[in-house]
C-alpha positions as CSV (number, residue, x, y, z in Angstrom):
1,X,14.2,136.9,24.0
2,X,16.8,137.4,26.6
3,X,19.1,138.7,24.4
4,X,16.3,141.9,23.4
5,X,15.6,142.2,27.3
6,X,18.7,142.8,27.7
7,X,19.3,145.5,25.0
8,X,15.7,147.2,26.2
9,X,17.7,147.8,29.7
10,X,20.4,149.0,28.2
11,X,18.7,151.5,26.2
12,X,16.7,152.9,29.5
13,X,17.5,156.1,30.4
14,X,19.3,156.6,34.0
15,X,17.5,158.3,36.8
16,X,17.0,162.1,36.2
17,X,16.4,164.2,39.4
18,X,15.5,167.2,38.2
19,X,13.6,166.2,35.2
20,X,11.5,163.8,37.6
21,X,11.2,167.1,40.2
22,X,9.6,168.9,37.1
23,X,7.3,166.2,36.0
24,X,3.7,165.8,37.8
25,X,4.3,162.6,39.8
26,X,7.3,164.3,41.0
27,X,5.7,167.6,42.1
28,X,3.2,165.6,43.8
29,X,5.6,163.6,45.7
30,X,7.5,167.0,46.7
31,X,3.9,168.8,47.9
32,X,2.6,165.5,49.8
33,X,6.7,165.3,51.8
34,X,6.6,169.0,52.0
35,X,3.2,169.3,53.5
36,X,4.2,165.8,56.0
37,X,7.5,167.1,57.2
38,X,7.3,170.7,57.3
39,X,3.9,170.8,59.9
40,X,5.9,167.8,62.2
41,X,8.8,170.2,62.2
42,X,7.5,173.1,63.3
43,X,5.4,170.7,66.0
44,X,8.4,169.2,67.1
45,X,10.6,172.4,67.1
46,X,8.2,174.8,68.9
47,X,5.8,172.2,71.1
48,X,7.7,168.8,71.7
49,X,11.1,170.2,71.9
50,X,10.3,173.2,74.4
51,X,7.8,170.6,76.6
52,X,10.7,168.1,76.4
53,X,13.3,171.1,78.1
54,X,10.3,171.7,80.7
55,X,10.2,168.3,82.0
56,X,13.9,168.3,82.3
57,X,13.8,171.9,84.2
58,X,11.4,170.2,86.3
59,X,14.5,168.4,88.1
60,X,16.3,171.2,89.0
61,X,16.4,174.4,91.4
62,X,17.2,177.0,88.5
63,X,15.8,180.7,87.9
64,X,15.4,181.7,84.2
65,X,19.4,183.2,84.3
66,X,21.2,180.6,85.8
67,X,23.9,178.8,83.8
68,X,23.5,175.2,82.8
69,X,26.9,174.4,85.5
70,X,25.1,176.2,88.2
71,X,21.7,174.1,88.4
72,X,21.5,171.9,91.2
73,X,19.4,168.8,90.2
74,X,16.5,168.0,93.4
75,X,15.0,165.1,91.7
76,X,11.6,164.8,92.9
77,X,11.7,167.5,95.2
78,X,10.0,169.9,92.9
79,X,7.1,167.4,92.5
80,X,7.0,166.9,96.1
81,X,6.5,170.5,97.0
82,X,3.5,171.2,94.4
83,X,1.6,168.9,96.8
84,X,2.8,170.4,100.1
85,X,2.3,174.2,99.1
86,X,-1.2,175.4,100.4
87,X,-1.0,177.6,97.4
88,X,-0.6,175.3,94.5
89,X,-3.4,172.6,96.2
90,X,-5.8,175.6,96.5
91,X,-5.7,176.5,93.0
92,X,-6.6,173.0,92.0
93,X,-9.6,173.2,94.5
94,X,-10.3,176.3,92.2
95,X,-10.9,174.7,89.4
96,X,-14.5,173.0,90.6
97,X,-16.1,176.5,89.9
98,X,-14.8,176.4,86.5
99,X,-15.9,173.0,86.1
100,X,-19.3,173.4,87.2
101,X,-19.2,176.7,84.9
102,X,-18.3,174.4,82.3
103,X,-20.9,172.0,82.5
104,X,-23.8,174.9,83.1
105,X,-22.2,176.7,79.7
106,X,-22.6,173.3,78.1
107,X,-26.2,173.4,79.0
108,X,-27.6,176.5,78.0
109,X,-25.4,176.0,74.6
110,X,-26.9,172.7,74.4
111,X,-30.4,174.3,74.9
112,X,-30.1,177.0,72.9
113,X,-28.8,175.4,70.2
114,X,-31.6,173.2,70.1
115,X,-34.1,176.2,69.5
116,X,-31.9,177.7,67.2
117,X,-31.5,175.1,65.0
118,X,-35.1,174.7,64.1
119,X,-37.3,177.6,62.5
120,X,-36.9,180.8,64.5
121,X,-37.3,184.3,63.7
122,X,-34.4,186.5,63.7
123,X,-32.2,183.1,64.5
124,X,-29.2,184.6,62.7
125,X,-29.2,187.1,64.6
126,X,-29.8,185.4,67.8
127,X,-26.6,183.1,67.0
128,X,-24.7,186.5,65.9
129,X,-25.3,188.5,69.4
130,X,-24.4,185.0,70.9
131,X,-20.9,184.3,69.2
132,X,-19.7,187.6,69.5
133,X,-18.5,187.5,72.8
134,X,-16.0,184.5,71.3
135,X,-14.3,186.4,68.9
136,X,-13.7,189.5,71.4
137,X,-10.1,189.1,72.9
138,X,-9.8,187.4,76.7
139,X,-7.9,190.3,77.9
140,X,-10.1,193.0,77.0
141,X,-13.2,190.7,78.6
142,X,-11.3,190.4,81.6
143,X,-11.0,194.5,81.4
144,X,-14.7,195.0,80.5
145,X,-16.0,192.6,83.5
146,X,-13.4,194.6,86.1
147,X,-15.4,197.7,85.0
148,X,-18.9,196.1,84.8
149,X,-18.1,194.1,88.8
150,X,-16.5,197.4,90.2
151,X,-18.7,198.6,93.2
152,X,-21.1,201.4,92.2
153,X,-20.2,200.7,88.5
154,X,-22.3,199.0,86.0
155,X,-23.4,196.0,87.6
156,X,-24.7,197.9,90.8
157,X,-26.3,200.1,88.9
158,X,-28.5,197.9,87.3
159,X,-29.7,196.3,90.3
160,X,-30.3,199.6,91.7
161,X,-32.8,199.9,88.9
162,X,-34.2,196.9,89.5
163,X,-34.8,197.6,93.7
164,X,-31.3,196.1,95.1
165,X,-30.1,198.5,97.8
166,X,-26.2,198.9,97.4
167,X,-25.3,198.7,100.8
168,X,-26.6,195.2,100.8
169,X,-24.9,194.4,97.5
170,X,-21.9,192.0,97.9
171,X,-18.4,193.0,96.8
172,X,-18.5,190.8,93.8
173,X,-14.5,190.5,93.3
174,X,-13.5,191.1,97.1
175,X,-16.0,188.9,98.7
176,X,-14.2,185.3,99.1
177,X,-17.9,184.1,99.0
178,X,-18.9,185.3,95.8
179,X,-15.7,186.5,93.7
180,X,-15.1,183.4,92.3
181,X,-18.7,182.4,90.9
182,X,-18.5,186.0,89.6
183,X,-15.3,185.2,87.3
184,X,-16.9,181.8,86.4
185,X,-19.7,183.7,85.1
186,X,-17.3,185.8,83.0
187,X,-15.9,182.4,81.2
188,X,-19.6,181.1,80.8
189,X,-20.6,184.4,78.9
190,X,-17.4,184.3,76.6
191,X,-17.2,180.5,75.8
192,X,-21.3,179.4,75.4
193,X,-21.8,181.1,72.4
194,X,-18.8,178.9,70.6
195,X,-20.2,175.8,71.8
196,X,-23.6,176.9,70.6
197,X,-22.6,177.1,67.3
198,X,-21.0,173.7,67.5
199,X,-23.9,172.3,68.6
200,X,-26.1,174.0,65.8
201,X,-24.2,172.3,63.5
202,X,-24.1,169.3,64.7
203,X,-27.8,169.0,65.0
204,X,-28.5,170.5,61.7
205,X,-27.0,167.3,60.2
206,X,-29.9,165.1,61.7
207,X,-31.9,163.5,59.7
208,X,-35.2,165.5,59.2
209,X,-37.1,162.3,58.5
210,X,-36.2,161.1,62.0
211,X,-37.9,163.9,63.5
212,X,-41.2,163.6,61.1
213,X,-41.1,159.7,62.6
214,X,-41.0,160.6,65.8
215,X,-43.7,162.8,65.6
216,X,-46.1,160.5,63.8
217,X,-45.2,158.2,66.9
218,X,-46.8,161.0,69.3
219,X,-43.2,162.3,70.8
220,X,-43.2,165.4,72.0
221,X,-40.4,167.8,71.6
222,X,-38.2,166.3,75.0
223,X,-38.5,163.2,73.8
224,X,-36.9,164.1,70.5
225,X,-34.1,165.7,72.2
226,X,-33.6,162.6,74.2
227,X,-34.3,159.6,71.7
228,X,-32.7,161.5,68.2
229,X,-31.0,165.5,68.9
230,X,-28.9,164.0,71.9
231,X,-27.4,160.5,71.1
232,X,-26.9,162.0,67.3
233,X,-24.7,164.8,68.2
234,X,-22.8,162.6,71.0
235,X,-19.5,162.8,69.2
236,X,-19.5,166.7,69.3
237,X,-20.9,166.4,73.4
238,X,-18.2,164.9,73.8
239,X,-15.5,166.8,72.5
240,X,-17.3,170.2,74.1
241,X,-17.4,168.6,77.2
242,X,-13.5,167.7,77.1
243,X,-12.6,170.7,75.9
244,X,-14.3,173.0,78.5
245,X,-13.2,170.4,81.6
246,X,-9.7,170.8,80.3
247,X,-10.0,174.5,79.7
248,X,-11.5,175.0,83.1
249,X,-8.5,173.4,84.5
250,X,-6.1,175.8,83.0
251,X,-8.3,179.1,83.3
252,X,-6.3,182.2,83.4
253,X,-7.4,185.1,82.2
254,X,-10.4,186.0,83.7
255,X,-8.5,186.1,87.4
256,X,-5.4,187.1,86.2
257,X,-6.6,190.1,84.3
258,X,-9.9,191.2,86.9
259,X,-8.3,190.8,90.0
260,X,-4.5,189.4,89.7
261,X,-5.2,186.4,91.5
262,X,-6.4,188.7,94.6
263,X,-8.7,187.3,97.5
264,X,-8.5,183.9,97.1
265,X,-9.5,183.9,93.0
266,X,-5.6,182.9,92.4
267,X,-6.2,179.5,89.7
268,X,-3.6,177.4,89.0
269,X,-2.6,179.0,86.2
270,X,-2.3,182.4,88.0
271,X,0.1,180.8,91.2
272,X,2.3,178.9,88.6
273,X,3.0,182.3,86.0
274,X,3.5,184.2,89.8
275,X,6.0,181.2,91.2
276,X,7.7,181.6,87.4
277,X,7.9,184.9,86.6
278,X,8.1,187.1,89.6
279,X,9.7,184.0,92.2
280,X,11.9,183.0,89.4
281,X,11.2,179.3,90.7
282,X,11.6,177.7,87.3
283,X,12.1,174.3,88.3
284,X,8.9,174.5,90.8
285,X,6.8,175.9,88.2
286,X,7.6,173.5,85.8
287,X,7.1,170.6,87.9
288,X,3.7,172.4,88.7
289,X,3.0,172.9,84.2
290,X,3.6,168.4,84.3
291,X,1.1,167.8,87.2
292,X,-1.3,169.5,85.7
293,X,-0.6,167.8,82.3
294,X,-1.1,164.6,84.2
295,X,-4.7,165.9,85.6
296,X,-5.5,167.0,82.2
297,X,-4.6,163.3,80.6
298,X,-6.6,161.7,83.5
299,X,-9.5,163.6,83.4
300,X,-9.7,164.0,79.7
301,X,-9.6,159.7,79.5
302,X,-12.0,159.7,82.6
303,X,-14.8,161.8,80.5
304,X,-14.5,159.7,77.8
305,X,-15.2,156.4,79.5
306,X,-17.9,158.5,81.3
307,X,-19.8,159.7,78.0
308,X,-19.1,155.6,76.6
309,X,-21.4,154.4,79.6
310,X,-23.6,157.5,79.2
311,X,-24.2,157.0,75.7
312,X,-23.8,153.0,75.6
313,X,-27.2,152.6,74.1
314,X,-26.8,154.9,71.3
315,X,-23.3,152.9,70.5
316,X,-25.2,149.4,70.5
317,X,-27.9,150.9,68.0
318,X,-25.1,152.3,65.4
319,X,-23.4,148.6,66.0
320,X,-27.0,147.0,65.2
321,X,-27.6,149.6,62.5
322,X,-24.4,148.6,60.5
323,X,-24.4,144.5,60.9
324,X,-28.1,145.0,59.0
325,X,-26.2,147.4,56.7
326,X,-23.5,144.7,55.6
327,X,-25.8,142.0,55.6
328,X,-27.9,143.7,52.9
């Protein structure tokens, strides 16, 4: 027996690369490496890479054509003045407009989506006219809405036709009061209709039975949305609400296209591209690109504990749901 185990190794064939590369089992190998290594490349050649250079430019007072022996390394410094600039703290302030933009987009998604998703004539083309404004580019928003806020222009005008005088209209991108609710508005108008159709699709995935239940048990259509539509969908809430808290931090275009950051409408975004690219303060700018990294980390965990608490009772009734499930 040993002696014919031995002759059966002897007779095996050696290891043939390019036979096994033509084979199936080896194509699949190559696709499943190819399609593993060739995405974490390109991630860690054109994001990880790049952020990696930023934090180290970060250190240093450098402009964009200063040679590696001429940086002088600050340390902290940079860091240090993001805080101390009115400028840079201002911008941050900025960002509670877009926030509570954010959450009022979520809502009339939320609600909308809620009609829509049920029987309602000419609901495609509701959700159509909606999600258009989505697919239109941010630059040429931010060009429509500095035609549509210009005094005398198209906004004006329409409240002329409904009885507004113009003379006690408001300057709705010079007025320090008002100019900034007025680009929020532009960012709810673009954005609701995408989360809308998140929603939508999210509640169309409810079980209908739940609803015919909850009827038969006398609940009216609030307490539907309350009791079934809202802690089914919690998993998509929550990922619309992270994503529009951390968009609002890093809004741009809408200020940076209507007004250029003018009259006190100058986000975050808008002070660090001006510090970068017309300062040439590379380092500071940088340092200013990690804070707000750091804000985005922090308040994207704190939402998430926030919509755990919110939605605690919805998580115990899945937990209760599934022990019954593996004990059956």
């Amino acid at each position: 027996m040993v002696a014919k185990a031995e002759k059966a190794a002897k007779e095996k064939k050696p290891f043939n690369l390019v036979k096994w590369a033509k084979s199936r089992e080896g194509q699949k190998a190559i696709i499943i490496i190819a399609f593993i290594t060739i995405p974490l490349l390109l991630l860690f050649v054109f994001t990880y890479l790049p952020f990696g250079e930023m934090v180290k430019f970060s250190f240093y007072k450098m402009k964009y054509a200063t040679p590696v022996e001429k940086r002088q390394f600050v340390g902290w410094q940079n860091y240090i003045d993001v805080f101390k600039r009115k400028d840079c703290f201002s911008a941050l302030k900025l960002s509670l407009y877009y926030m509570v933009g954010a959450l009022l987009q979520l809502a009339i998604a939320l609600y909308l989506a809620t009609i829509l998703s049920f029987k309602t004539k000419c609901s495609g083309l509701f959700k159509g006219f909606m999600f258009f404004p989505y697919l239109i580019s941010g630059i040429a928003i931010g060009f429509i809405f500095k035609f549509f806020y210009t005094r005398g222009y198209v906004f004006d005008t329409v409240l002329q036709w409904c009885g507004f005088e113009l003379d006690n209209l408001p300057y709705w991108l010079k007025d320090q009061r008002i100019n900034n609710i007025s680009l929020v508005a532009t960012s709810v108008w673009r954005y609701f209709g995408q989360n809308m159709v998140l929603f939508i699709g999210a509640i169309m995935s409810v079980d209908k039975e739940m609803y015919e239940a909850a009827e038969l048990d006398g609940a009216n259509g609030f307490q539907q949305f309350i009791h079934i539509i809202l802690p089914s969908i919690r998993t998509i809430v929550t990922l619309n609400v992270i994503l529009s808290i951390t968009g609002s931090l890093s809004a741009f275009e809408p200020p940076y296209v209507i007004t250029s950051g003018a009259n006190g409408t100058g986000t975050y975004f808008v002070i660090m591209n001006e510090i970068a690219h017309v300062s040439q303060k590379v380092g500071l700018a940088s340092a200013m690109a990690v804070v707000l990294l750091l804000i985005i980390f922090a308040a994207t965990i704190a939402q998430k504990l926030i919509m755990k608490y919110l939605f605690r009772n919805a998580n115990e009734t899945d937990e209760i749901k599934h022990k019954k499930r593996v004990k059956a």
